[in-house]
N, C-alpha and C positions, 0 to 999 in steps of 0.2 A: 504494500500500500504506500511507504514511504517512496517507494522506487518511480511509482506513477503519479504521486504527490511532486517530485523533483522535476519531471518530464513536461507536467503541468504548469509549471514556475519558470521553467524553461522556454513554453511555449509562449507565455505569459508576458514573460520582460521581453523577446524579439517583439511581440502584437503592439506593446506598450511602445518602444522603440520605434517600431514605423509609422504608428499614430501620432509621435509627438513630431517626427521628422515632418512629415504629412500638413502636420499645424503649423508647424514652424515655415515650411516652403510655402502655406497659402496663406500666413500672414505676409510673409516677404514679395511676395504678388501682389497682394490687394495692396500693401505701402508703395510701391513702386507704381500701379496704376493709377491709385489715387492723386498721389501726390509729385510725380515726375508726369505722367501720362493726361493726369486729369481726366480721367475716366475709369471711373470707381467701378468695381465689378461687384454684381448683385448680391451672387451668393455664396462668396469667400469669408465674411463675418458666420453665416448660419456654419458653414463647413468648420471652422476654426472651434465654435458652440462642441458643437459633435465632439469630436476628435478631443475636446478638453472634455467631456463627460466623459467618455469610453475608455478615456486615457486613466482616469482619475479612477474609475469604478474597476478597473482592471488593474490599477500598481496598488490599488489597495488591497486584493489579493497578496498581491507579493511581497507588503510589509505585514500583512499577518502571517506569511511563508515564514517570513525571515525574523521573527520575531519584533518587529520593529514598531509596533503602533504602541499609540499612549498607555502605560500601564502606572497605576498606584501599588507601588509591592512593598512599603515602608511597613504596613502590618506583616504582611505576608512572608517577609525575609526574618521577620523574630519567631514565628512558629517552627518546632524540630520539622529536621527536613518529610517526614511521613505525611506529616499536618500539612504543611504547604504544598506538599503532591496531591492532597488530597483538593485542599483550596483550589490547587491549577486546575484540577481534573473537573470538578463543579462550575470553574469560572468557564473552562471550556463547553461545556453542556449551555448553562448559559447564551451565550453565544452561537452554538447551534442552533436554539432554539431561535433566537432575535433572526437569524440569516433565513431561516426558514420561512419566518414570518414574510419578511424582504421577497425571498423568492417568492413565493404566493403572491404577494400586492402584486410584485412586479411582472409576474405572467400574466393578473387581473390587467393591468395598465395596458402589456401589449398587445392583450385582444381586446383592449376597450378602444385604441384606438389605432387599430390597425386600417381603417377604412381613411384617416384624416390625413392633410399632406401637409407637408412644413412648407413655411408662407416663400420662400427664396426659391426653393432648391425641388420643388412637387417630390418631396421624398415619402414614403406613409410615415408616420411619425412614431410607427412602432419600432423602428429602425435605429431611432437612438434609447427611445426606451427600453428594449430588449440589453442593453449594457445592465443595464438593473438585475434582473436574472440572471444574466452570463456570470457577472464582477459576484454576484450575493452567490451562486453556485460552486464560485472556485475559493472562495473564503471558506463556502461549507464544506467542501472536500478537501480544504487543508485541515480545516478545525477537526471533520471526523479523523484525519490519519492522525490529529494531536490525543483527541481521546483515545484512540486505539494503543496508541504509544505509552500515554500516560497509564494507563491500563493494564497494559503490560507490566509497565516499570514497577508498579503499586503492587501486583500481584507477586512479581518478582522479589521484593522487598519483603512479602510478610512469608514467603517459603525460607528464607534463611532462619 
């Protein structure tokens, strides 16, 4: 599970990577058309929108990979270490539970408005919302590989 949790992370930061390149190259268009050119192009601002959601809802995967989002652990690191596995293992459940939540809204979202088009670009506007579910679904699959891990470790630890 860990092996296809890494694989996932992997896929994840290239995706993240060319989306931000993506945003980056059609902001550097619409400045140059705008303002050399004097002919502003319509739907470079909507495209730039996208691409910072997708981008965002997708690296945020990969700071809960990497350990990296906000944590409070000033109680957590005074508990013997059983206790605080136990803490991580709960705060992780947690969390599933919240991402699952996400995922649900956000499948409701893309077939509520899957028929609607974004005002620049006639995109369906399920198109940027589906990041919603994609970004909440690879948080959840990292989170369950942490429960299965933590899980492990906990189980491992009361056999000695």
């Amino acid at each position: 599970m860990e092996r296809i949790s890494n694989m996932l992370n992997r896929f994840t930061e290239i995706a993240v990577l060319i989306i931000i390149s993506a945003m980056a190259i059609d902001v550097f268009i619409e400045v140059i058309f705008r303002y050399v050119l004097l002919f502003p192009l319509f739907w470079t601002e909507e495209f730039a929108r996208y691409c910072l959601v997708w981008s965002s809802l997708l690296a945020a995967g990969i700071a809960l990979k990497r350990g990296e989002h906000i944590a409070v652990t000033f109680v957590a690191d005074r508990f013997p270490k059983r206790i605080g596995m136990m803490a991580g293992l709960v705060g992780d459940i947690f969390i599933a539970i919240m991402l699952s939540v996400i995922l649900w809204g956000g499948i409701c979202l893309v077939i509520l408005t899957r028929h609607q088009l974004s005002p620049a670009m006639r995109l369906p506007m399920s198109l940027p919302y589906v990041a919603i579910p994609t970004g909440s679904a690879i948080m959840l699959f990292h989170v369950l590989t942490s429960i299965y891990g933590r899980s492990r470790e906990l189980i491992g630890s009361t056999g000695h």
